[in-house]
N, C-alpha and C positions, 0 to 999 in steps of 0.2 A: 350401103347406099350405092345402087350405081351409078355408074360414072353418066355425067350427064352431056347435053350435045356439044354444049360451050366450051366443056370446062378443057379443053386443049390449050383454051386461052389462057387458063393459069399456069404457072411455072411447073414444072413435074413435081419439087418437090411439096408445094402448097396443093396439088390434085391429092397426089398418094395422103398427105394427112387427112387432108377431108372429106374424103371418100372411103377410107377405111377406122373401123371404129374404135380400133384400139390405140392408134396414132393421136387420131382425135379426142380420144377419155384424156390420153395421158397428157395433152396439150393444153386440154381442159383444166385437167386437173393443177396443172404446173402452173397455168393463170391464176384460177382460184386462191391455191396457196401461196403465190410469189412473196408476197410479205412476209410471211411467217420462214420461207425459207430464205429470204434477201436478209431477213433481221438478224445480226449481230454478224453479219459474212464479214465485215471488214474494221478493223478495230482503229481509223483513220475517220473521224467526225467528219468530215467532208465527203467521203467514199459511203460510208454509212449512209448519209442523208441523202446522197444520189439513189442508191441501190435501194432504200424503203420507198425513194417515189417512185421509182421506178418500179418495184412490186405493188405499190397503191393502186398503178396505169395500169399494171398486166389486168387486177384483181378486177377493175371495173372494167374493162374491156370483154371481157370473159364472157358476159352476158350478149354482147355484140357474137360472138364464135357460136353459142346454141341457134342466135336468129339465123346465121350464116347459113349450118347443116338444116334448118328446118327449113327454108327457100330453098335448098338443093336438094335435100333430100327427103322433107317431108317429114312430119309432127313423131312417126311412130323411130326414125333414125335419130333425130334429137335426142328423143326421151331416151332411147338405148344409150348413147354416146352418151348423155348427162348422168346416167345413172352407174355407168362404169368409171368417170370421174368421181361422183359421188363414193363410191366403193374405193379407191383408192384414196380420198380424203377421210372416210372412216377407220381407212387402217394407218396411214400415215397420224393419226389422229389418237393411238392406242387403242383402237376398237370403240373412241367416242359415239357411240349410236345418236346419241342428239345431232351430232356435227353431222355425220351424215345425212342426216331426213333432212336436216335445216337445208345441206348444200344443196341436193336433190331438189329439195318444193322451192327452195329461192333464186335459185341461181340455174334449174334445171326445166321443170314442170311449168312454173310463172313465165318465163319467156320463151319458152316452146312453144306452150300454148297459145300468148299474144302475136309472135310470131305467125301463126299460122292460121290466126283472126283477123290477122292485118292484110293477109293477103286476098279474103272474103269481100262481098259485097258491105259497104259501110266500113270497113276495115280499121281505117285509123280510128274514129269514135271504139268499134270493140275491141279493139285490139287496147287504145289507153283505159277504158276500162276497166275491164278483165286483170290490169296490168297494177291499175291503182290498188282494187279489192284485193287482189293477191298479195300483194305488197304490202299494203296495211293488216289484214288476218293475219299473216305472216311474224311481223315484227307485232304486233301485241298480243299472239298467242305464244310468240315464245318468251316476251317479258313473263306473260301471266304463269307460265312455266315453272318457270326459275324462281320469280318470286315466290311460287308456294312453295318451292323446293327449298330453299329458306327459307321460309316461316318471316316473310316482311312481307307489306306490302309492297303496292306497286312503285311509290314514288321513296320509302325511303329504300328500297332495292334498286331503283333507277339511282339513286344517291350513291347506294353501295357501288354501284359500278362504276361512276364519275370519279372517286374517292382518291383512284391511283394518280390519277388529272393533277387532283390539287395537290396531294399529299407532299408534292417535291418544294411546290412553292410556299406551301404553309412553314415547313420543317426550316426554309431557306430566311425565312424572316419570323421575327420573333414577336414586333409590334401588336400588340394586341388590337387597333384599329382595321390594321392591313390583314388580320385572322381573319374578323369580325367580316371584312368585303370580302372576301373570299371565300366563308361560309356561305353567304349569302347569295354571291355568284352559282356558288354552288347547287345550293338549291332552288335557284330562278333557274337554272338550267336543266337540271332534275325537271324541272315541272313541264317543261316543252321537248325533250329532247328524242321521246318515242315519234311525236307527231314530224319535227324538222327530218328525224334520219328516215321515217319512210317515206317522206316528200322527196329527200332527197336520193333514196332510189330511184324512188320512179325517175325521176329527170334523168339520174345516171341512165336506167336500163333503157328507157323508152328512147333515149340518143343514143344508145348503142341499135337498137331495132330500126332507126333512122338509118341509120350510118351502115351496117348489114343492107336494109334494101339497097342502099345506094352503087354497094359493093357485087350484089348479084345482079342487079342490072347493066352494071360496067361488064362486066364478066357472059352475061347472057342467058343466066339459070335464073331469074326471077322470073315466075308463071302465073302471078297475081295478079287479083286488079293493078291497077298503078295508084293509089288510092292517095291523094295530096295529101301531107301533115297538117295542112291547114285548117282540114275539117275536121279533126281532136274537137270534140265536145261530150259534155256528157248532161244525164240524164235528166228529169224533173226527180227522182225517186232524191239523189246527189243530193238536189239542191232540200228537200224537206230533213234529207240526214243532217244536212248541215244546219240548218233551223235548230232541230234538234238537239244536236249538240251544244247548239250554241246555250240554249238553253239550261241543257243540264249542267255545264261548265259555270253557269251562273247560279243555279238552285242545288246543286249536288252540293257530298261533301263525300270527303275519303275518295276513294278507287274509283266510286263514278263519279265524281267532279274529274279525278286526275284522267280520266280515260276519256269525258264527254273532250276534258282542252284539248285533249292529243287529237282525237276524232274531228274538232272543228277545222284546228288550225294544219291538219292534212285534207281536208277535204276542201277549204277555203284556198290551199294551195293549186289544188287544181282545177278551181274557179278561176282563180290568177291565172293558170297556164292557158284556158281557155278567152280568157279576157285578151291576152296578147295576141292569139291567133288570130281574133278577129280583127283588133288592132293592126295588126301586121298584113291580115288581106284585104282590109279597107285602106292602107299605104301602099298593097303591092297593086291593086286596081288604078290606081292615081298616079304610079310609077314614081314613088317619093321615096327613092332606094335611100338617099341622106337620113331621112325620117325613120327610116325603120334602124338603119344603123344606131341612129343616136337614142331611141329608145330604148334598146339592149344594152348599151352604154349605160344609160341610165338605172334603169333596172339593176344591173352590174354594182354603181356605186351609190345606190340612194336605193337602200332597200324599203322606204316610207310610198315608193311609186307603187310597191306592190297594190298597196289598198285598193287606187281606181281600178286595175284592172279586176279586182275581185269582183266588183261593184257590176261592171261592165259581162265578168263571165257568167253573173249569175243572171242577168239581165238577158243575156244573149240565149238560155235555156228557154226563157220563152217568146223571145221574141225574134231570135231567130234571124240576126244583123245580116249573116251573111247569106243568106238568102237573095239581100235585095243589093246587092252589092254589083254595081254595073261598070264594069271598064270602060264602058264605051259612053257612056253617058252622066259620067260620076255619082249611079248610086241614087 
């Protein structure tokens, strides 16, 4: 990547990292695995539990660093720099070749790509797109994986991996009642937990792609539209998959029931997400900064708020709220 017109404004030692690619893999890569190599560093329970969140922050961060190089240096230095990380996580890894392709398409190719969508015309719509599909294909092709590679299906495979979760707390108490909820935690959880963790990427990657623009624009290397986060919406195609699903999750049974819930309740998540933006630029046209605070607030501790705005995102697919949204006239 060369060196770009701004970037004198960066310290020398954050230019040389991210402007040359093996600096950048290996910084990549040192995020990525923070966890696995912060885990068991310090045999002090307090020091311990600093140094894993501390590797939790590198880990999601890390997706913020490929948007960073693909603003400065463009889609084809990303992918190189991600794919040299990735190579270093395959070997750190004993030659895991799943780990690597996974690091590579999740953490390398997904936000390169949306990175570099976001900087396009229409941007923020494709860029969270691209970012949801990716992220969901993602995470249920590599359940679907594993689960055949065990010979289980999908949810009691989703169970088998929850299992280490419980196992400390089942072993700790012996009450046959307190088994019995905690089986069943268990499996209430199994049943949603492919759909919450790749909702819960996207939110992680796609505010790390935030948070990158923000970062090459302070700096002076952003060359993209300037494309507002407010306009995140997505498609009519979206909203019929989520019909869909919702449907099969009610008429399926086995892998396609477990797969339609997972499919609803990540696609209705980013109905919600869509619901708040227009929420949010229909308070930020009114200038009711109070208003927009305390609904994040909200949201935050009364996860039951999500509903309306689901209601509201899918609403807004065809009608189109913020279209008619007037500051000057309220709308």
């Amino acid at each position: 990547m060369p060196p770009v017109t701004e970037a004198k404004q960066l310290s020398p030692a954050a230019a040389f990292v991210l402007t040359r690619r093996l600096p950048c893999g290996l910084l990549l890569a040192l995020m990525i695995g923070a966890f696995a190599v912060f885990a068991g560093a310090s045999n002090l329970p307090a020091l311990a539990m600093l140094l894993g969140l501390a590797g939790i922050a590198m880990n999601m961060l890390a997706p913020a660093l490929v948007a960073l190089v693909t603003f400065g240096g463009g889609l084809n230095y990303a992918l190189q720099v991600s794919a040299l990380a990735s190579l270093l996580i395959f070997t750190a890894a004993g030659f895991a070749l799943a780990t690597g392709i996974l690091t590579f398409v999740v953490y390398g190719c997904v936000v390169a790509i949306a990175a570099h969508l976001f900087m396009g015309n229409d941007g923020t719509a494709r860029s969270g797109q691209w970012l949801a599909a990716g992220l969901g294909l993602s995470v249920m092709l590599a359940l679907i994986i594993n689960a055949f590679a065990e010979g289980l299906d999908l949810r009691a495979y989703t169970e088998h991996l929850l299992h280490p979760f419980f196992e400390n707390m089942q072993a700790a108490d012996g009450d046959p009642e307190i088994q019995a909820a905690l089986s069943r935690s268990r499996s209430m959880m199994a049943q949603v937990l492919p759909g919450l963790l790749a909702w819960a990427m996207w939110i992680v990657w796609w505010g790390d792609i935030v948070l990158a623009k923000s970062i090459a624009l302070r700096y002076g290397f952003y060359e993209g539209q300037n494309n507002d986060v407010l306009d995140l919406h997505f498609g009519k195609p979206w909203a019929y998959l989520f019909l869909v699903a919702l449907i099969g999750a009610n008429l399926g049974h086995g892998d396609l029931q477990f797969s339609a819930t997972n499919l609803a309740l990540f696609i209705g998540g980013m109905m919600a997400v869509q619901g708040v933006m227009v929420v949010h630029s229909w308070f930020r046209a009114r200038k009711m900064q109070f208003l927009i605070g305390l609904m994040y607030v909200m949201l935050f501790f009364w996860t039951a708020m999500i509903v309306p705005f689901v209601i509201v995102g899918l609403m807004d697919i065809w009608f189109d709220f913020r279209r008619n949204i007037d500051s000057a006239h309220g709308g």
